[in-house]
BAKOLDREN-588237 format. One line per 5 residues: number of its first residue (from 0); their letters; for each residue x, y, z of C-alpha. Coordinates in Angstrom, 2 decimals. Layout:
REM BAKOLDREN-588237
NUM	a	X,Y,Z; ... $
//
This chain:
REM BAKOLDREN-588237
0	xxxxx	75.56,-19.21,-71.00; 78.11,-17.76,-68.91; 78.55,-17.67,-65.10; 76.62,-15.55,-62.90; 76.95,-15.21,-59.10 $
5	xxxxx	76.59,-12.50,-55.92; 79.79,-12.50,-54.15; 81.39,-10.83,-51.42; 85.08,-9.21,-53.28; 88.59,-8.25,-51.86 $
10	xxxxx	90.82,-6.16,-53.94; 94.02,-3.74,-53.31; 91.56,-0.73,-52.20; 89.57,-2.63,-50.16; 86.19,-5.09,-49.78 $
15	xxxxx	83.41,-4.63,-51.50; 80.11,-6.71,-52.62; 78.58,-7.16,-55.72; 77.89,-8.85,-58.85; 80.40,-11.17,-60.78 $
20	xxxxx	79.72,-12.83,-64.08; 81.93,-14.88,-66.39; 81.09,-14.53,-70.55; 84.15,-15.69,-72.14; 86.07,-13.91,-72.33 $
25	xxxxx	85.56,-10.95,-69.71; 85.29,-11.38,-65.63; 82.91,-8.75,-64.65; 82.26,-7.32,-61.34; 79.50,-5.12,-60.46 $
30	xxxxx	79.67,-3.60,-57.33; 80.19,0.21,-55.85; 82.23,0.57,-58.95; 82.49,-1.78,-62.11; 85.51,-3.85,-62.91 $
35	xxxxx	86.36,-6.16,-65.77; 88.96,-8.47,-66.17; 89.72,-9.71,-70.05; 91.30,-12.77,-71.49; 94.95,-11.38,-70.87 $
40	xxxxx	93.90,-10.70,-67.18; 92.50,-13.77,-66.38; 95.64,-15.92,-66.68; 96.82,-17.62,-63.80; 93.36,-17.56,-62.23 $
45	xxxxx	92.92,-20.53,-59.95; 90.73,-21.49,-56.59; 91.90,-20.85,-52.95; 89.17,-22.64,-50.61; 86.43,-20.62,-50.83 $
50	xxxxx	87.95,-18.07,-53.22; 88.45,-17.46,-57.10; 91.74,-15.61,-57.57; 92.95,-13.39,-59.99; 96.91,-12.70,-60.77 $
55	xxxxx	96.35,-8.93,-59.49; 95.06,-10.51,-55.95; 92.05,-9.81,-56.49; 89.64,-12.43,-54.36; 85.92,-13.29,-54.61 $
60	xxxxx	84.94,-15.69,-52.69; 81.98,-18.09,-54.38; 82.40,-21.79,-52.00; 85.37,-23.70,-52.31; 83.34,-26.01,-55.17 $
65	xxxxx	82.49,-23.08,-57.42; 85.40,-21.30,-57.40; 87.19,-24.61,-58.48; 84.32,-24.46,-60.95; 85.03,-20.83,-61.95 $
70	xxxxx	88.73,-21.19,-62.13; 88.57,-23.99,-64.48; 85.64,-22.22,-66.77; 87.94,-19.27,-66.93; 91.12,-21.57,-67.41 $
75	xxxxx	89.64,-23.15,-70.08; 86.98,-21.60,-71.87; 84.71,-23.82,-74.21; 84.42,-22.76,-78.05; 81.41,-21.87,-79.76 $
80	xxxxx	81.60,-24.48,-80.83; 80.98,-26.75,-77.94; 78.71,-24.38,-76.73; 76.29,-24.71,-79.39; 76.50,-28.28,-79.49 $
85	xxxxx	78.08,-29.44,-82.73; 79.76,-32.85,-83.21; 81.67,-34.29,-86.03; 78.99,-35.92,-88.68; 76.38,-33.63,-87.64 $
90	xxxxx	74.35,-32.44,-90.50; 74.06,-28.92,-90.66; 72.82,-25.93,-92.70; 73.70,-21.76,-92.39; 71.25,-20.01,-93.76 $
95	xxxxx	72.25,-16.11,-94.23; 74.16,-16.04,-90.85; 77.08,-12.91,-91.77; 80.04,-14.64,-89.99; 82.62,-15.73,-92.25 $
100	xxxxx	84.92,-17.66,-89.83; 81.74,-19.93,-88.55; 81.77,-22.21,-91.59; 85.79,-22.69,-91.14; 84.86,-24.00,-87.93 $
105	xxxxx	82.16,-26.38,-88.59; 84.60,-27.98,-91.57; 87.44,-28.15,-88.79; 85.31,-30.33,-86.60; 83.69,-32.09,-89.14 $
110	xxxxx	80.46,-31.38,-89.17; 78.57,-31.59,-92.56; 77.95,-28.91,-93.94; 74.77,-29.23,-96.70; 73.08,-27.00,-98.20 $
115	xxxxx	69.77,-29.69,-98.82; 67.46,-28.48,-96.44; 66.74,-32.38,-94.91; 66.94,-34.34,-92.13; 69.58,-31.55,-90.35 $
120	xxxxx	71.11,-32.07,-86.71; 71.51,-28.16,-86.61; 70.13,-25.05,-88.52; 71.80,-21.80,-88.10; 68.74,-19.06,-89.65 $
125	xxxxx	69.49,-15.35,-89.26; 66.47,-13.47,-88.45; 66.41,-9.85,-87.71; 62.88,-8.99,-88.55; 59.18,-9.75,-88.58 $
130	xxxxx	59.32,-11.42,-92.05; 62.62,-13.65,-91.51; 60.51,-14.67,-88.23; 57.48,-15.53,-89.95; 59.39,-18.08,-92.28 $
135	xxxxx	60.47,-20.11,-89.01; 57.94,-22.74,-90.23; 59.27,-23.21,-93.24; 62.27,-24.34,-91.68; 60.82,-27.07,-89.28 $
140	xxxxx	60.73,-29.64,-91.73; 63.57,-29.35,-92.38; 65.11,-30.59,-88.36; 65.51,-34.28,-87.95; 63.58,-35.92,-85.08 $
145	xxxxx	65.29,-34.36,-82.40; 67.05,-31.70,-84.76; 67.38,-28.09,-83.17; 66.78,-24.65,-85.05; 69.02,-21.73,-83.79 $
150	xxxxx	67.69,-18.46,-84.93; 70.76,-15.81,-85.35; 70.01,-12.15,-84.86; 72.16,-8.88,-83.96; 72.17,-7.92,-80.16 $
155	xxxxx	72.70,-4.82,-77.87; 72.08,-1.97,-79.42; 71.77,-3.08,-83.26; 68.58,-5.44,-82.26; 65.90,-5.40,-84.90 $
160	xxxxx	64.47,-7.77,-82.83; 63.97,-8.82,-78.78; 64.23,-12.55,-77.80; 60.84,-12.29,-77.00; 60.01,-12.04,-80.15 $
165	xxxxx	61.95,-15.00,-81.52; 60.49,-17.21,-78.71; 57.32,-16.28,-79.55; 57.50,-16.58,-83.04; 59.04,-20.03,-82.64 $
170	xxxxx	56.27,-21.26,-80.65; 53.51,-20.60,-83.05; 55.12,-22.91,-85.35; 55.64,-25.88,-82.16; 59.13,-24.82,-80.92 $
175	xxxxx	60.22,-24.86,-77.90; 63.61,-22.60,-76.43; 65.85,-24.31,-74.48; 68.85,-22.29,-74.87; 70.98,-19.07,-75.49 $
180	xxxxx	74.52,-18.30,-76.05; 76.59,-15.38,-77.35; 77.67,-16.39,-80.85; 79.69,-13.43,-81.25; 80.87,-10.45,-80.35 $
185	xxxxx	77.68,-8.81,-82.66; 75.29,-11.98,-82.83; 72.90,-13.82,-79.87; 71.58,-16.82,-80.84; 68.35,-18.69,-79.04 $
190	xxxxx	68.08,-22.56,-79.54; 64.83,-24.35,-80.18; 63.50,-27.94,-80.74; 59.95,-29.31,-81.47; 57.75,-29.60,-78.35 $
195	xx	58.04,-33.71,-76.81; 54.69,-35.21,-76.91 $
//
């Protein structure tokens, strides 16, 4: 997940308060009128005190901790990588996810890619609909012991279906979510994991 905070903002025409939030790789500011920074933008951002600051001046001021915090996120953003978790030897299965450049990555950090359905660190299942949901307990035999399931499905506007939905599907079948991320521009995915005892 990204960042999310309530900050009080300086820029060229003046204060203002509002919302900022970090998804890499857009700054976003939500206050008497929306602003939004993108990867080109943010370069050169780094902590004063107190304050996050942008190359155009602009100033929000988070605690001297979080915007060090900030600054580095933004400085260097993690992959997708790293976000969802996978390591080099993990076992791991894509089943009908439409993103061509994902499997480049997973060979470039040297993850296993298998296409057994056994014993997997991670599963990557598109599901856009009622029937892709209902075969989520198909898949959980497929999960090592402490193997996680991330179910793949189109967001914003293009939803088929809410994350409610996948949550609740998942825990019919004994999941549990424990995380989200934006796996693309065009893609959310939710992360789940057999319930512990």
């Amino acid at each position: 997940m990204g960042k999310d905070a309530q900050v009080a903002a300086r820029f060229a025409d003046g204060p203002d308060e509002g919302r900022l939030q970090y998804e890499a790789p857009k700054l976003l500011f939500r206050g008497r009128e929306r602003r939004v920074w993108d990867a080109e933008a943010l370069k050169g951002v780094r902590a004063e005190g107190p304050d996050l600051v942008l190359t155009d001046g602009a100033r929000f001021t988070l605690g001297e901790k979080a915007a060090a915090n900030w600054a580095d996120a933004i400085a260097n953003p993690r992959g997708r990588l790293d976000k969802i978790g996978v390591k080099a030897g993990m076992r791991v299965a894509v089943l009908g996810v439409a993103d061509h450049a994902f499997a480049g990555e997973l060979a470039a950090r040297d993850a296993a890619l298998v296409n057994d359905l056994e014993a997997l660190d991670l599963l990557f299942y598109a599901a856009d609909s009622a029937g892709e949901l209902a075969r989520l307990g198909e898949l959980v035999p497929a999960l090592a012991e402490r193997g996680a399931l991330w179910v793949v499905s189109r967001k914003g506007k293009a939803a088929t279906v809410r994350d409610v939905e996948v949550m609740a599907a998942a825990k019919a079948f004994g999941l549990v979510d424990n995380k989200v991320v934006g796996f693309s521009d065009t893609l959310t995915a939710l992360r789940f994991t057999r319930r512990r005892g």
